[in-house]
Structure formats: C-alpha cells, structure tokens
TORLUM-11022 format. One line per field, with one value per atom (N, C-alpha, C): residue in one letter; residue number from 1; x, y, z. Coordinates in steps of 0.05 Angstrom, whole numbers. Each point is the difference from the previous one (the first is absolute). Layout:
BEGIN
mipa (A; ...);
kegu (NUM; ...);
east (X; ...);
north (Y; ...);
up (Z; ...);
END
This chain:
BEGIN
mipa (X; X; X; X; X; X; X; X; X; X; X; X; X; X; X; X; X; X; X; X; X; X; X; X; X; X; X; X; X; X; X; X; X; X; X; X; X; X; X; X; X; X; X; X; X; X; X; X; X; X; X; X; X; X; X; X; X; X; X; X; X; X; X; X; X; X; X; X; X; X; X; X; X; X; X; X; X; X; X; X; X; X; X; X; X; X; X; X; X; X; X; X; X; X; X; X; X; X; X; X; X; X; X; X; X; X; X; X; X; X; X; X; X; X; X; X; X; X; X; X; X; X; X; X; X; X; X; X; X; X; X; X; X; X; X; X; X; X; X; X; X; X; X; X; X; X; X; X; X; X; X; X; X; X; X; X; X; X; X; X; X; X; X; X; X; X; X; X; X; X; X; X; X; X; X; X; X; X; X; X; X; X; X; X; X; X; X; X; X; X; X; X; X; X; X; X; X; X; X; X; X; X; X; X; X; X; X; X; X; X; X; X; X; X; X; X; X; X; X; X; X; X; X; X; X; X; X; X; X; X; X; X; X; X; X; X; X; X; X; X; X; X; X; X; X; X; X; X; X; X; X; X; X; X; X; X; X; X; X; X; X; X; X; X; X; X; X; X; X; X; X; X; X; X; X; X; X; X; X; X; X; X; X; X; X; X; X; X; X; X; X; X; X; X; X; X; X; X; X; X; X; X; X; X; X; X; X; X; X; X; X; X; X; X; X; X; X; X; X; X; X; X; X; X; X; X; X; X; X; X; X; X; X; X; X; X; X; X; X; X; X; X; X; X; X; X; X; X; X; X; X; X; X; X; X; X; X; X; X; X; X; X; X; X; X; X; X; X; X; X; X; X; X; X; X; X; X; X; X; X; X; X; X; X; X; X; X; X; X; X; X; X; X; X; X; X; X; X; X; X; X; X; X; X; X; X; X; X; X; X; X; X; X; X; X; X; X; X; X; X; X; X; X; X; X; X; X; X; X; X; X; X; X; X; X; X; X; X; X; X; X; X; X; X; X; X; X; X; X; X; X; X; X; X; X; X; X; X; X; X; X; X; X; X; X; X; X; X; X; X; X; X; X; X; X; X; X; X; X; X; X; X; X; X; X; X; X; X; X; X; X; X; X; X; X; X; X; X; X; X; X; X; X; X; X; X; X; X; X; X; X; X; X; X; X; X; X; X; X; X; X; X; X; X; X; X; X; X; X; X; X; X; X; X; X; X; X; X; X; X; X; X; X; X; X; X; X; X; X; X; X; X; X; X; X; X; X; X; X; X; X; X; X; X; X; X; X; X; X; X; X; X; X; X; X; X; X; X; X; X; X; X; X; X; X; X; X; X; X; X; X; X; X; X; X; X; X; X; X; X; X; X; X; X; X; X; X; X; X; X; X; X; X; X; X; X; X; X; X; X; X; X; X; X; X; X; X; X; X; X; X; X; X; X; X; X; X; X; X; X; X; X; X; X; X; X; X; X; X; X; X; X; X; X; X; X; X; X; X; X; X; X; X; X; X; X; X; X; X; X; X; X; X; X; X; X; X; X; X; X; X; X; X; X);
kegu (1; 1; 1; 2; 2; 2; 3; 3; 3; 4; 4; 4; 5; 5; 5; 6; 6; 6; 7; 7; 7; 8; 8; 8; 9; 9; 9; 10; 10; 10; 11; 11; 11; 12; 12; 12; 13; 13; 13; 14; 14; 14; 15; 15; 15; 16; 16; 16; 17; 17; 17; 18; 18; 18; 19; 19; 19; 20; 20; 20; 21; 21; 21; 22; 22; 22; 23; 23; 23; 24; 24; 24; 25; 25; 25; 26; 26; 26; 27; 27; 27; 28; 28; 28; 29; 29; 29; 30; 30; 30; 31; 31; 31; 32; 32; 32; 33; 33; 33; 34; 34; 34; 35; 35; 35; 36; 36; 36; 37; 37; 37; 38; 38; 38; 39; 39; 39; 40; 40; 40; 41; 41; 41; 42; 42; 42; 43; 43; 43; 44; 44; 44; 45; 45; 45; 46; 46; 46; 47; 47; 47; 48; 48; 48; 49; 49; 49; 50; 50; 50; 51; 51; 51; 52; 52; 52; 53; 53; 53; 54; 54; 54; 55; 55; 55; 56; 56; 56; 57; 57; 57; 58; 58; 58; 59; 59; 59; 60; 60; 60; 61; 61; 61; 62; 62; 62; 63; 63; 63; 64; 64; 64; 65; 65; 65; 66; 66; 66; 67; 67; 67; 68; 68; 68; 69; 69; 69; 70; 70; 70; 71; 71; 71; 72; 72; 72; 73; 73; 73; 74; 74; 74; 75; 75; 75; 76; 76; 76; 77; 77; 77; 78; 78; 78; 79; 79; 79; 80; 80; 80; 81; 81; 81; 82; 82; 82; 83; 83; 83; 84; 84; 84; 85; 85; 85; 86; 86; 86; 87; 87; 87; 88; 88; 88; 89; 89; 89; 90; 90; 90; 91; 91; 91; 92; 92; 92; 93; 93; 93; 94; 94; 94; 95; 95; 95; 96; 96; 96; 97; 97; 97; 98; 98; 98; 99; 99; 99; 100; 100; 100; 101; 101; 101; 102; 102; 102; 103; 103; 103; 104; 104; 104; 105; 105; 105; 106; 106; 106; 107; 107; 107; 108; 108; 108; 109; 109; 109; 110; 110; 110; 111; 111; 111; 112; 112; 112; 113; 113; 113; 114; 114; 114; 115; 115; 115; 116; 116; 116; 117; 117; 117; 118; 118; 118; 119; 119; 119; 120; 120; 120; 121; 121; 121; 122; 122; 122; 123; 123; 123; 124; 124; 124; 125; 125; 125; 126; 126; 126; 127; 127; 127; 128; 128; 128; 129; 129; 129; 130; 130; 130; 131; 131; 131; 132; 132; 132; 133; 133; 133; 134; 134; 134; 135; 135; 135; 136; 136; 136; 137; 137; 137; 138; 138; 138; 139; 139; 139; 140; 140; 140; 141; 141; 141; 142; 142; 142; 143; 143; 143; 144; 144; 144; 145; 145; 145; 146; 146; 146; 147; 147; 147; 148; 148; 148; 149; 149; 149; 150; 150; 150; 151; 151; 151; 152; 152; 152; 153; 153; 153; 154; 154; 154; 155; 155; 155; 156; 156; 156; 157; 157; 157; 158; 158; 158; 159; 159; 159; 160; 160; 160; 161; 161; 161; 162; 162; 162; 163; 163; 163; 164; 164; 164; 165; 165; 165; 166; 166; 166; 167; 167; 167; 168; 168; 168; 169; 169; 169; 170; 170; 170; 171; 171; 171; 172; 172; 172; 173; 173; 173; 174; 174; 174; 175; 175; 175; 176; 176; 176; 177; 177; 177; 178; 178; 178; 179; 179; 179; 180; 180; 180; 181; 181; 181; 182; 182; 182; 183; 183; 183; 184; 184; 184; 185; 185; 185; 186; 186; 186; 187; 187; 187; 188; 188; 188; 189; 189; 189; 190; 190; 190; 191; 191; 191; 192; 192; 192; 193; 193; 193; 194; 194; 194; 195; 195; 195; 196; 196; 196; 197; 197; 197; 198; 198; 198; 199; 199; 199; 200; 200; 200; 201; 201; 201; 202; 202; 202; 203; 203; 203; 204; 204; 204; 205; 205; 205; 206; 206; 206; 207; 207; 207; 208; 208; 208; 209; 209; 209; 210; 210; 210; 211; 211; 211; 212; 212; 212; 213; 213; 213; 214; 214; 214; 215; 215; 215; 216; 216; 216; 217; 217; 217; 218; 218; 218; 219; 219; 219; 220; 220; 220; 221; 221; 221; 222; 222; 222; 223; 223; 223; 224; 224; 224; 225; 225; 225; 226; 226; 226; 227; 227; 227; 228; 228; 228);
east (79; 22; 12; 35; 4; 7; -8; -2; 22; 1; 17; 7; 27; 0; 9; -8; -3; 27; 18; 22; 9; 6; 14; 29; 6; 30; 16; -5; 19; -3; 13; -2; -8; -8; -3; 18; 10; 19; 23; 2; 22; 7; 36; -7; 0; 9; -7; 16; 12; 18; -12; -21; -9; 9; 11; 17; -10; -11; -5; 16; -18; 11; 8; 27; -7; -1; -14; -16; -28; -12; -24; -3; 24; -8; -2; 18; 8; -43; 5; -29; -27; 6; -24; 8; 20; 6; -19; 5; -8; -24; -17; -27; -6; 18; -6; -3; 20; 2; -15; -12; -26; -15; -5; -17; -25; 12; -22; 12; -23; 16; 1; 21; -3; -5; -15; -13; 22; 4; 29; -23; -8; -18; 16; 8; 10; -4; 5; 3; 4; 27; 18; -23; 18; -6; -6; -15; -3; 29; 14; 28; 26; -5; 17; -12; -24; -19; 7; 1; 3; 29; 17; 26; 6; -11; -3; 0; -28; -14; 29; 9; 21; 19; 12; 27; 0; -28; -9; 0; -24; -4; -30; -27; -19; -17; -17; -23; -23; -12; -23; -10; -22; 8; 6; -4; 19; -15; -17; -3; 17; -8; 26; -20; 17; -17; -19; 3; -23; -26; 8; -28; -14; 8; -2; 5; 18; -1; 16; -18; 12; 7; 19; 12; -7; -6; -5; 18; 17; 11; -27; 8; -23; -19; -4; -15; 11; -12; 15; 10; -6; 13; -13; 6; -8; -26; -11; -26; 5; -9; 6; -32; -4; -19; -15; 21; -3; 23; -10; 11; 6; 33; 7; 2; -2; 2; -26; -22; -26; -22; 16; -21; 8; -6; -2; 33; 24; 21; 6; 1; 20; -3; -29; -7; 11; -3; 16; 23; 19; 28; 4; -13; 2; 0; -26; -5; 16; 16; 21; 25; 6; 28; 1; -23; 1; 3; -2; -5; 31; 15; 13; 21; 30; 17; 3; -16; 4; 14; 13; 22; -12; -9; -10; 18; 0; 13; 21; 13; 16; -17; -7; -22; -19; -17; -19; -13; 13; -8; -11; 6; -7; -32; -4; -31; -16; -10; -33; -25; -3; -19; -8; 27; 15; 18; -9; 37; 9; 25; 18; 16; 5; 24; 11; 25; 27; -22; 9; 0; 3; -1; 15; -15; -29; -11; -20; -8; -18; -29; -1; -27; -30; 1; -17; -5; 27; -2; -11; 4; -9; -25; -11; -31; -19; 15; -8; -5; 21; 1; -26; -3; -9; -34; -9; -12; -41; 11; -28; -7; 23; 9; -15; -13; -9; 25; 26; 22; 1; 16; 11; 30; 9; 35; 8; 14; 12; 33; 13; 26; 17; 4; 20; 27; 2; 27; 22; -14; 32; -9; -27; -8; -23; -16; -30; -5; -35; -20; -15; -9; -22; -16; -26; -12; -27; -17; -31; -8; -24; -16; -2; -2; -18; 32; 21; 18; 28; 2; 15; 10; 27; 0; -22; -21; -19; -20; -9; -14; 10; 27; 18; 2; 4; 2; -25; -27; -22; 6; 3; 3; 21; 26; 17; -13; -11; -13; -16; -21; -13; 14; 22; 18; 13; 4; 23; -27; -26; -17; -4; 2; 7; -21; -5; -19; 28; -11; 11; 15; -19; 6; 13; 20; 18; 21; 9; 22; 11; 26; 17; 4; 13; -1; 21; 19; 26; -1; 4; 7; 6; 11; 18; -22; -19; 7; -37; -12; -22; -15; 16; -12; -5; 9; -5; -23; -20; -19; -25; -10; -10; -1; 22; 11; -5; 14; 7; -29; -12; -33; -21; 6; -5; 1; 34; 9; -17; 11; -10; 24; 21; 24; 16; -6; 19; 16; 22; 27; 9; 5; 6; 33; 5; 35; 11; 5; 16; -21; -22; -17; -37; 11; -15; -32; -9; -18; -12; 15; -22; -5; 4; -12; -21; -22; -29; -10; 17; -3; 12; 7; 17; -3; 14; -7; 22; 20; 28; 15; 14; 17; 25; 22; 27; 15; 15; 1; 25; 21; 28; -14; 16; -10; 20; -1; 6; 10; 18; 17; -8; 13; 4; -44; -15; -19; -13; 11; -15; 8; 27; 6; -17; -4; -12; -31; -11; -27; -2; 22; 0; 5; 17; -1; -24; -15; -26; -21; 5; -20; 16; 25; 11; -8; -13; 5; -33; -16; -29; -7; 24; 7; -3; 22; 16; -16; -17; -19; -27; 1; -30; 13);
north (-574; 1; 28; 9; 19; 8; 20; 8; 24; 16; 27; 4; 13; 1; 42; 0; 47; -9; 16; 2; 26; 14; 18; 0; 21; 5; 10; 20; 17; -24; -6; -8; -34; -4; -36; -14; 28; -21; 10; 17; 11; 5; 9; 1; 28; 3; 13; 36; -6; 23; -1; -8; -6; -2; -24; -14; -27; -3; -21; -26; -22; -31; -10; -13; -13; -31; -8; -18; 0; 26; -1; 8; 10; 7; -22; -20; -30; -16; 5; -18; 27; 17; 14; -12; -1; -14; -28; -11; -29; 5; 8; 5; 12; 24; -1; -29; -14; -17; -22; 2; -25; 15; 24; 6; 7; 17; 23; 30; 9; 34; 5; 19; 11; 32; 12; 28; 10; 19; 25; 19; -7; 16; 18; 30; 9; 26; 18; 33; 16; -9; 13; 13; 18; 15; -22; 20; -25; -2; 18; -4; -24; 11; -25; -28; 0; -21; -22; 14; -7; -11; 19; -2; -26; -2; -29; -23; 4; -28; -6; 18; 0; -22; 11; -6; -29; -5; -21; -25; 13; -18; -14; 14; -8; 12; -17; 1; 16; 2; 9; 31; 16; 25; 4; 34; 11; 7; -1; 24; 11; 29; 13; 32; 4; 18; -2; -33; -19; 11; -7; -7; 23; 15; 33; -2; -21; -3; -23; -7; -29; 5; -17; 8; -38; 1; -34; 2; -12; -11; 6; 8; 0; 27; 13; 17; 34; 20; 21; 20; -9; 17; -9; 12; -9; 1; -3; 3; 15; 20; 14; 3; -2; -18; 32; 24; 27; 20; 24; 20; 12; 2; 7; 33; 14; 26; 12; -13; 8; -17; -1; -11; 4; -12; -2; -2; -22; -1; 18; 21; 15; 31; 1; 16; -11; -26; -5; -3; -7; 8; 35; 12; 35; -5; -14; 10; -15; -26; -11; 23; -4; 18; 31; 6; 33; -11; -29; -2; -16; -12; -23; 3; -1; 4; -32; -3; -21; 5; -19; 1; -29; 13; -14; -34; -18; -11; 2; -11; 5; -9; 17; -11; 19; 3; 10; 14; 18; 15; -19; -22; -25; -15; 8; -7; 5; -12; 11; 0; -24; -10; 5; -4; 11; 19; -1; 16; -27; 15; -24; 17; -8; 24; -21; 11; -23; -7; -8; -15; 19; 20; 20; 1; -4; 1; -29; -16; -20; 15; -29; -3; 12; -3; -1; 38; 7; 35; 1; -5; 12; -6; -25; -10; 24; 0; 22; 37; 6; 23; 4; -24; 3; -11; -6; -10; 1; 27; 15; -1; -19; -1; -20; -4; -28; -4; -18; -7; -32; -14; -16; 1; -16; 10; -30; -12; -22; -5; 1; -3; -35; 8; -27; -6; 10; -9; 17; 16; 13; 28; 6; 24; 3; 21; -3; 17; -12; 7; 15; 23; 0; -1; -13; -8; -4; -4; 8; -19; -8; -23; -29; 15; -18; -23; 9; -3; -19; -30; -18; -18; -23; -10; -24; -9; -15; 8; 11; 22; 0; 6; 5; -36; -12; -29; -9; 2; -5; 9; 23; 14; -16; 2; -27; -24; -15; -35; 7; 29; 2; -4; 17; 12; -33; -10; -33; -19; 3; -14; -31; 17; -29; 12; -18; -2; 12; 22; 11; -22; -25; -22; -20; 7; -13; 15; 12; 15; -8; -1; 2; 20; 19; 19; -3; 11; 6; 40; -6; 33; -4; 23; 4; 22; 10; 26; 9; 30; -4; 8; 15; 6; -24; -31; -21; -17; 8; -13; -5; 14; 4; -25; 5; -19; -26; -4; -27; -18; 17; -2; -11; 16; -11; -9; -16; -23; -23; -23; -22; -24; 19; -21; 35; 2; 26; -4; 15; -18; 33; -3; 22; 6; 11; 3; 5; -6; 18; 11; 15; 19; -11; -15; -19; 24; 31; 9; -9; -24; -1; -31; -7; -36; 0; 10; 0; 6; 14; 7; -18; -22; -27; -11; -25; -19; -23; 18; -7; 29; -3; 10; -5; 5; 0; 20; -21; 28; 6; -17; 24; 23; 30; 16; 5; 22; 3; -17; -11; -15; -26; -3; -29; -16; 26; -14; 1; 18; 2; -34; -3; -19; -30; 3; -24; 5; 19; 8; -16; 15; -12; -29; -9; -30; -14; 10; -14; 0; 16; 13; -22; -2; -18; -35; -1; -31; 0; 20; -17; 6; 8; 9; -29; -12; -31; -18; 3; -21; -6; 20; 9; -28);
up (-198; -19; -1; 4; -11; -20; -18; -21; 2; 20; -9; 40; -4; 27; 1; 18; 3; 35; -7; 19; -3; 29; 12; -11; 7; -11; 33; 3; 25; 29; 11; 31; -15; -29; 1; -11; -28; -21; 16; 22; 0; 35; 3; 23; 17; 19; 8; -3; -14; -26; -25; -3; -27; -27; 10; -21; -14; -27; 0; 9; 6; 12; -33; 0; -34; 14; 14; 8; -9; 12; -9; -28; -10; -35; -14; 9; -8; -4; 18; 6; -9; -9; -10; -29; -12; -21; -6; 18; -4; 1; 15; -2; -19; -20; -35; -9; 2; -8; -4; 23; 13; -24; -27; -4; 10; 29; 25; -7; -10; 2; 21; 6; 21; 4; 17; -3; 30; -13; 21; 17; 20; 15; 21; -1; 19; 11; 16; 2; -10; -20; -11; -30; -11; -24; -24; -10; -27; -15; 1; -22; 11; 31; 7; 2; 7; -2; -30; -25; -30; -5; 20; -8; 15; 26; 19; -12; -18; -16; -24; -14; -18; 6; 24; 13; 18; 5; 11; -18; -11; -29; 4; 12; -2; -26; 2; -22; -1; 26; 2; 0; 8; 12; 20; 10; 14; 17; 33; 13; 7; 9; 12; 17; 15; 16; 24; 2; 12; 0; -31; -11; -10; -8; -9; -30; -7; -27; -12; -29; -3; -30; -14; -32; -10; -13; -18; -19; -7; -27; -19; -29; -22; 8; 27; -6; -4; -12; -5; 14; 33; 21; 21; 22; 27; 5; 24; 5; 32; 7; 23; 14; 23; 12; 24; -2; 10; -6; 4; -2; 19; 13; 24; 4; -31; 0; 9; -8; 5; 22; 21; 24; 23; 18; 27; 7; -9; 5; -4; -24; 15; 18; 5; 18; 28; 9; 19; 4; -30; 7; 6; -6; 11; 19; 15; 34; 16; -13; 18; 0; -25; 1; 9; 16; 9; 26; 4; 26; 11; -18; 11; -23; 7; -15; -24; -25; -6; -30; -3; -26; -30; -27; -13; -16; -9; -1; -32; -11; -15; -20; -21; -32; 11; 19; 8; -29; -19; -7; -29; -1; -25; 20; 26; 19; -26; -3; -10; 17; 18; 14; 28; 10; 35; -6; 29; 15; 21; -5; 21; 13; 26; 20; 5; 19; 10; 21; 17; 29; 18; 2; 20; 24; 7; 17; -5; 25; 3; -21; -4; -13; 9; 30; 17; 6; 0; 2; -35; -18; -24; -6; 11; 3; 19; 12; 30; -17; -12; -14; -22; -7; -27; 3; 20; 9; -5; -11; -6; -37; -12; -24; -11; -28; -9; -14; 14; -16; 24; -18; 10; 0; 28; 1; 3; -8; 0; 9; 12; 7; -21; -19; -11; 7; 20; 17; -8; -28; -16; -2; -3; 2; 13; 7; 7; -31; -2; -27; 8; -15; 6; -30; 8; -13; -10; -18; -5; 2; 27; 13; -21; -19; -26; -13; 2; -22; 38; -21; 7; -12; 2; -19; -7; 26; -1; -33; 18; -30; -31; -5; -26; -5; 18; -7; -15; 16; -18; -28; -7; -30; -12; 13; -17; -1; 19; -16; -16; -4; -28; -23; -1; -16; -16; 18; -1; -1; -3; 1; 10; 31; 8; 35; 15; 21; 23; 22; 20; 14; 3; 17; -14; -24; -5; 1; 16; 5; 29; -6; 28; 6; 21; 14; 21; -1; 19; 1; 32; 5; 39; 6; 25; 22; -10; 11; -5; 13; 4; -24; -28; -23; -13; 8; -4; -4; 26; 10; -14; -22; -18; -12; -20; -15; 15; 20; 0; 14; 7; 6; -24; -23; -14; -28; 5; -17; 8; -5; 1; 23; 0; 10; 15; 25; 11; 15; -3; 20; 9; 26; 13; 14; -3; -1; 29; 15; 25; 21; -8; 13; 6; 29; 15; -1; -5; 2; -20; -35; -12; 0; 19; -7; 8; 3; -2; -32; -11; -28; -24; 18; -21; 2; -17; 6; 9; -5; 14; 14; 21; 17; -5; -14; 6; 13; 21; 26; 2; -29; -1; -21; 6; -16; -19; -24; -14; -23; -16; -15; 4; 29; 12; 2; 10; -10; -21; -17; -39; -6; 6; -22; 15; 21; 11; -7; -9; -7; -31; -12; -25; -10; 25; -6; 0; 18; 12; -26; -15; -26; -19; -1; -26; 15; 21; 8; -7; 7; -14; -22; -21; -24; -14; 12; -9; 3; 21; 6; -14; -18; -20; -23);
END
C-alpha cells in the first residue's frame, strides 16, 4: 500500500530548462488529493526546496541537498545531516579548484551540507582529481555534488517515514538521475525516470526522460492509488 510518495523536482517535474510540467503539478495535486503526501526530494537548497513545496502545493517534508537536509511541517527548524564548513568537502573543494578552473553554482552560499559546481568539466576528471578524498561526487545532470559518504536522499527518507510515522516501504519513489538511487532502493514502489543506469535500482524504468517521463511515473503511482 502507498502511503506517501518522495519525488524529484529538477530533470522529473520539469524539463529540460527547468521549468515546471503543469501536467505533472496537475497530478501531484491529485495525489494530494488521493490523501498521499507527497515529500519534495531534491539537490536544490533548502529555501528553494520550501518555496517549491509552496508553489506546488504538497504536504509533506522537504529533502533538499540530497539528503543533507530535511524541514517537517510542525518542527522548529531543519535538521542538517553535516557540516560542509567543517570536513572533508571542503578541503577537497580547495584541492579541486587549485587544480581545475571550476565555477560554484548560483545559492551556493545558502549550501550548508555540499558544494555544487556547474558542469564545466566531466565527472570522471573531478572523480579522478579528487580521488584521494573521502567525498562523494554525484553528477545530477544540472550540477556535480560534492558530497559526505554518509548523507543521501535514501537516508533523509528513512528520517522522513519516522517523522510521517509511517514504514520506508510504504512509500513511492520517483527520481531521474544517480542522487536518486538511494531512495528509490529503498521505497517500497521505485520508478525510474529516463536514466536506464538505474533500473537495477527500481522497480520500474521509464525510458522517456524528464517531464514527459515524471508525468507517466506519476500516473503509474495514481493507478495503484485507485485500485486500493
């Protein structure tokens, strides 16, 4: 049974200008509606993250940061999961950026958790750079992360079904991309967007990406919605 469904925002609700679909806002609606919160799991900052849930119109909490930090309705502030000023990240953003011309992303300075750079160089050179680093680097199609081994939105999701008191494995799970895999591993119902590297990690594959496959993700969530 699903109880609460945790969805991506960048590259699922949206396309490829990142613009929300009001297709898929339509139908995150209805899935309010069905009486399913829905939880805003994404990269982005917690402020836009909040301002997302607003403008959207879900219920639930917020990760944001993937998974670096989560905000609940009712409680008295966030819960931040690391300290990006005091560890390993950002000793390795020093030793990248002495090494590799990289440019931070727009908010950067609202990070608490990560750092995020543009795209400017493959993933694979910044994995390579950084290499001697305990960080993890994640590429979300819109920026690369870097990030603390421990902290995903898999992880922050557990803490939200505490939070919503409800079992991990009653959660749906939509996401595009590899800060995803986590999560949708371990929902109970994972639907994978566009990006054929995570259908070992789902339990569905939709192989249009962005928009065109959120809203077909989300249908699939409102049809064994109806059928309960």
């Amino acid at each position: 049974m699903i109880r609460a469904l945790a969805c991506d925002i960048d590259g699922t609700l949206t396309d490829e200008r990142r613009r929300l679909s009001p297709d898929a806002l339509r139908l995150i609606r209805e899935i309010e509606e069905l009486g399913v919160p829905v939880v805003l799991a994404t990269g982005n900052i917690l402020c836009v993250t909040e301002a997302a849930k607003t403008f959207i119109g879900t219920s639930g909490p917020v990760i944001a940061e993937n998974g670096g930090v989560i905000k609940a309705p009712g409680e008295p502030g966030p819960r931040y999961f690391c300290d990006v000023k005091s560890g390993e990240i950002s000793r390795a953003y020093e030793h990248l950026s002495s090494l590799l011309d990289v440019r931070l992303t727009n908010g950067s300075e609202l990070r608490k958790t990560e750092i995020a750079i543009y795209r400017d160089h493959p993933v694979e050179e910044v994995k390579s750079v950084l290499a001697d680093f305990n960080v993890q680097i994640v590429d979300t199609k819109f920026a690369i992360h870097l990030m603390d081994p421990a902290v995903n939105k898999g992880r922050a999701l557990l803490d939200v079904a505490e939070i919503m008191g409800i079992d991990i494995w009653e959660f749906a799970a939509i996401g595009d991309s590899e800060n995803d895999r986590e999560m949708l591993e371990l929902s109970g119902l994972g639907i994978a967007v566009g990006d054929s590297r995570l259908k070992n990690s789902a339990d569905h594959l939709i192989r249009e990406g962005f928009a065109e496959g959120g809203v077909k993700a989300l249908k699939k969530v409102i049809s064994r919605l109806e059928k309960v």
